[in-house]
C-alpha positions as CSV (number, residue, x, y, z in Angstrom):
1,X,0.0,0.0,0.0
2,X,1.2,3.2,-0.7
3,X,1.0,4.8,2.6
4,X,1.5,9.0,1.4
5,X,-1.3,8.6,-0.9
6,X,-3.4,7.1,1.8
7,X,-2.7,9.6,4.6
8,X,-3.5,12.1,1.6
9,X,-6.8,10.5,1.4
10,X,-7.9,10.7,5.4
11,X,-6.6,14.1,5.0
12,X,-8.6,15.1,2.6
13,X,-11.5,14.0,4.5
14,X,-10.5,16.2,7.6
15,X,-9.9,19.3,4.6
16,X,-13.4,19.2,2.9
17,X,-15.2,19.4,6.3
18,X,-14.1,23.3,6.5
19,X,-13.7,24.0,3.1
20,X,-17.5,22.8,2.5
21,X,-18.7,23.6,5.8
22,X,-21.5,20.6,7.1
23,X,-19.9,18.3,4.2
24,X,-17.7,15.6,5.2
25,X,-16.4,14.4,1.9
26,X,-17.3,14.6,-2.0
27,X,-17.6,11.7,-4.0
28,X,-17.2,11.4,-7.8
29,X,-18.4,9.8,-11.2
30,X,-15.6,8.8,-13.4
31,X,-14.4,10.1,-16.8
32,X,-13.5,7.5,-18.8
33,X,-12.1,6.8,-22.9
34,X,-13.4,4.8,-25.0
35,X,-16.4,6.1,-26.3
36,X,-18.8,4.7,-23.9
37,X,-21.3,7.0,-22.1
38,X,-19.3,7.8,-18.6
39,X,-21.9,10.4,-18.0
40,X,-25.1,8.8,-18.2
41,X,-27.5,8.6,-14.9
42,X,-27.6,12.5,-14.3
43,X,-30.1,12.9,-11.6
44,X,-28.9,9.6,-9.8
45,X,-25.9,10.4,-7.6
46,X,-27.8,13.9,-6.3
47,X,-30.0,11.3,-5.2
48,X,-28.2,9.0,-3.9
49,X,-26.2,11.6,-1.8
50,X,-29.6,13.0,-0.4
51,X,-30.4,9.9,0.4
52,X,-27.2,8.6,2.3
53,X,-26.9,11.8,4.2
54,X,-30.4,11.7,5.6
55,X,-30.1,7.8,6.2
56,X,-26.7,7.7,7.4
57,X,-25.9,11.2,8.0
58,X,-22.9,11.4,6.1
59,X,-22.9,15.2,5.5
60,X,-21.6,14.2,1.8
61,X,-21.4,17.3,-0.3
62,X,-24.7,17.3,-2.5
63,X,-23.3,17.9,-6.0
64,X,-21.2,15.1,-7.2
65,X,-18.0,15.6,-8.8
66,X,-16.8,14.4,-12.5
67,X,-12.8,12.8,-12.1
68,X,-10.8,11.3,-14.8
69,X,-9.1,8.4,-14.8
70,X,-5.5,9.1,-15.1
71,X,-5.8,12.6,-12.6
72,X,-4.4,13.2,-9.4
73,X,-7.3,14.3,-8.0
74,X,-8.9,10.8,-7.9
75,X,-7.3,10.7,-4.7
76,X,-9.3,13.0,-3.1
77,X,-12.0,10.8,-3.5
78,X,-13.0,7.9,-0.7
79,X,-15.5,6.6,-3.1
80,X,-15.6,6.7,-6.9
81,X,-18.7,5.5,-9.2
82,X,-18.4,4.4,-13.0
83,X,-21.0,3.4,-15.2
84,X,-22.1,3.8,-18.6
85,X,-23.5,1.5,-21.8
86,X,-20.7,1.3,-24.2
87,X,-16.6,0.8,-24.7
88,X,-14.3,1.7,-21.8
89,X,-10.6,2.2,-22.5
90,X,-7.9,3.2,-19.8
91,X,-4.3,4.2,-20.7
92,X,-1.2,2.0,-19.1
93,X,-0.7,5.5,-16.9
94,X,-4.8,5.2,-16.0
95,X,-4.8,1.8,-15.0
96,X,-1.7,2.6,-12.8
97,X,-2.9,5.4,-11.4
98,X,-7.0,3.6,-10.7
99,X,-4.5,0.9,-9.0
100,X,-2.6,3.0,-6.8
101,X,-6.1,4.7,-5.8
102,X,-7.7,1.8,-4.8
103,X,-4.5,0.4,-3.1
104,X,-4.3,3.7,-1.3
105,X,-7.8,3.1,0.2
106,X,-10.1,4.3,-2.5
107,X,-13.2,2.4,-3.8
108,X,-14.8,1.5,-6.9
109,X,-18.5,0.7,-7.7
110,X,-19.0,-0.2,-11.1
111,X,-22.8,0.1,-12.2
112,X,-22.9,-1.9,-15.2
113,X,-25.7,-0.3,-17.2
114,X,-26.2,-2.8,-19.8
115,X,-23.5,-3.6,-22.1
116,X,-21.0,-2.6,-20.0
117,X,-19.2,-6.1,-19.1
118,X,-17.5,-7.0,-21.6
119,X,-15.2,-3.9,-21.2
120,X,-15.0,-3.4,-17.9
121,X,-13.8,-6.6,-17.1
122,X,-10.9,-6.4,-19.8
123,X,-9.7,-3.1,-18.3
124,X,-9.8,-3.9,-15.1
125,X,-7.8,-6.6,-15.6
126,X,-4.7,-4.1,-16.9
127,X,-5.4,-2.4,-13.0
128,X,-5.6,-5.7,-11.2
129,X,-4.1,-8.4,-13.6
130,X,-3.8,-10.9,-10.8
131,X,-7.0,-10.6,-9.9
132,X,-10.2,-11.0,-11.3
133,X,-14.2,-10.9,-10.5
134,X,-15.4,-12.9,-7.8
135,X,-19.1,-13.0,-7.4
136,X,-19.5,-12.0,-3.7
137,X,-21.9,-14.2,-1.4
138,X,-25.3,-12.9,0.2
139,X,-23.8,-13.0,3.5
140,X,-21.2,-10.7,2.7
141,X,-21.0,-7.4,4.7
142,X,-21.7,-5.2,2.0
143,X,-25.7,-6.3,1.6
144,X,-25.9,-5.9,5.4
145,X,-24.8,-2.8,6.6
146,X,-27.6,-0.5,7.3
147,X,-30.0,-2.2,4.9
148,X,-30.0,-5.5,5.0
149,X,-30.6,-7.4,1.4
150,X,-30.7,-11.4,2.1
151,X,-31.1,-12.2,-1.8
152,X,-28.6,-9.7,-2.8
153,X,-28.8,-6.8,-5.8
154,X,-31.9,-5.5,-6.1
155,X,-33.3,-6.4,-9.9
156,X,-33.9,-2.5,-11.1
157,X,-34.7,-3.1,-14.6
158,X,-35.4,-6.5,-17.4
159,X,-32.8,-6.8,-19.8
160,X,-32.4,-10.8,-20.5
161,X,-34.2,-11.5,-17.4
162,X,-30.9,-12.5,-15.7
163,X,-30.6,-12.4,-12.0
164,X,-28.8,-9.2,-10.8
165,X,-25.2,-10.1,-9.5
166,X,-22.5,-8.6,-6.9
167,X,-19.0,-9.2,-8.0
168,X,-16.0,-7.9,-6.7
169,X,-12.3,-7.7,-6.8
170,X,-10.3,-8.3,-3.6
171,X,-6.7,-7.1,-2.7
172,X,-5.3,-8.5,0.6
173,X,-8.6,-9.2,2.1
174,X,-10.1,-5.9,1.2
175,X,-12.7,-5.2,-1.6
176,X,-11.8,-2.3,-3.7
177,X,-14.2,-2.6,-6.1
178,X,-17.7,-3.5,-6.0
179,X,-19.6,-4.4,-9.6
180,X,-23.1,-4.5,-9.9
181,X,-24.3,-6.5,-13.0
182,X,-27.8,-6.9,-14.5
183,X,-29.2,-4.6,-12.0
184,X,-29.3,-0.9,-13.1
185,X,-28.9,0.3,-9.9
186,X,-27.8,3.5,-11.0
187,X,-31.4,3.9,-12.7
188,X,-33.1,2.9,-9.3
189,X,-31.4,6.3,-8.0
190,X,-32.9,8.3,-11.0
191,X,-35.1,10.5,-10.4
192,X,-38.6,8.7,-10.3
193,X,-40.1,11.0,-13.5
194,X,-36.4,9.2,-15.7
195,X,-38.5,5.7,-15.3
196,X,-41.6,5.7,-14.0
197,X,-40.4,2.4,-11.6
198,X,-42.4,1.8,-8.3
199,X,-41.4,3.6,-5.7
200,X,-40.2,1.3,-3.8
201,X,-38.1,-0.6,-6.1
202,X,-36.2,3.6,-6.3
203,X,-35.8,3.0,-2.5
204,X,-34.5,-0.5,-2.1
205,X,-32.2,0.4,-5.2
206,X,-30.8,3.9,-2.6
207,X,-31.0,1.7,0.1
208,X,-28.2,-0.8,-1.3
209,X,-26.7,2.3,-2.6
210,X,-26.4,4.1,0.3
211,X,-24.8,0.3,2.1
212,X,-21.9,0.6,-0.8
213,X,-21.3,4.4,0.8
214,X,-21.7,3.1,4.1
215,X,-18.9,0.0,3.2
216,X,-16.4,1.9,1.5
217,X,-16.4,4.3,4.5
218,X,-15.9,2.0,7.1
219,X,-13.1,0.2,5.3
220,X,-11.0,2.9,4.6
């Protein structure tokens, strides 16, 4: 572990609460090559954040940021969201530096919003090439933090009627990155006028939104 980059993460932490007053900590969407749509999902981390902080009371900052790949400033963030439809691409320099964040104490929650897979499990294999995807079990800590999810993922929306799976990749024990497939959990956080989905299906997709929050910030 690269222990400067992680004691600039907790400072960071300590920073943002006076240079944001009530806020704690930001958290970002990433900026990614390749062509596919980085940026889709507008209304759903607002959401998400409203929702954590009156669940939780994380005091996150309410707007979002957008963080490439390959800056520096992805270490500023504790936790990082990617999704998108299409092609992902990340440079050698990009995958390094996405490695030395998530090594450093950063984490990762892919939302694949259909089509995704293919490519993000190529390039995350030039960050982690000795690891790969493990699908994580319904007992693990991440569907029972706050909100408790016995049968795993919420299933947002139908695609090829799969069931909605949790994978993840683990480094020393840790899990750096959390990957939510045939789910659209992203599209649970949407505003409810983007989809028209029940009401509660938006909540139980924040709920297990605001228990990836919740892990990433007690694993730090």
């Amino acid at each position: 572990m690269r222990r400067t980059s992680y004691l600039y993460l907790l400072l960071f932490l300590g920073v943002t609460s006076l240079t944001y007053g009530q806020s704690s900590f930001k958290i970002a969407k990433l900026k990614y090559g390749g062509g596919g749509d980085w940026y889709a999902n507008k209304t759903s981390l607002p959401n998400l954040i409203r929702f954590a902080n009156a669940q939780l009371r994380m005091n996150i900052s309410p707007v979002e940021d957008i963080v490439e790949v390959g800056s520096p400033e992805l270490f500023s963030y504790p936790f990082v969201h990617m999704t998108g439809h299409g092609n992902v691409v990340f440079t050698e320099a990009e995958a390094k530096n996405l490695r030395n964040y998530l090594l450093s104490g950063g984490f990762l929650h892919v939302d694949d919003n259909y089509g995704l897979d293919p490519f993000i499990r190529r390039e995350m294999k030039k960050v982690f090439p000795e690891l790969s995807f493990v699908e994580l079990p319904y007992s693990h800590p991440i569907y029972h933090q706050k909100f408790k999810f016995p049968n795993g993922l919420p299933k947002v929306h139908e695609h090829e009627g799969q069931t909605p799976q949790g994978f993840g990749l683990i480094w020393q024990g840790r899990l750096v990155c959390f990957y939510s497939y045939e789910c659209d959990l992203g599209n649970g956080w949407e505003d409810q006028s983007v989809y028209n989905n029940p009401e509660e299906l938006r909540q139980q997709a924040l709920r297990m939104g605001a228990n990836l929050l919740d892990y990433a910030m007690t694993t730090l």
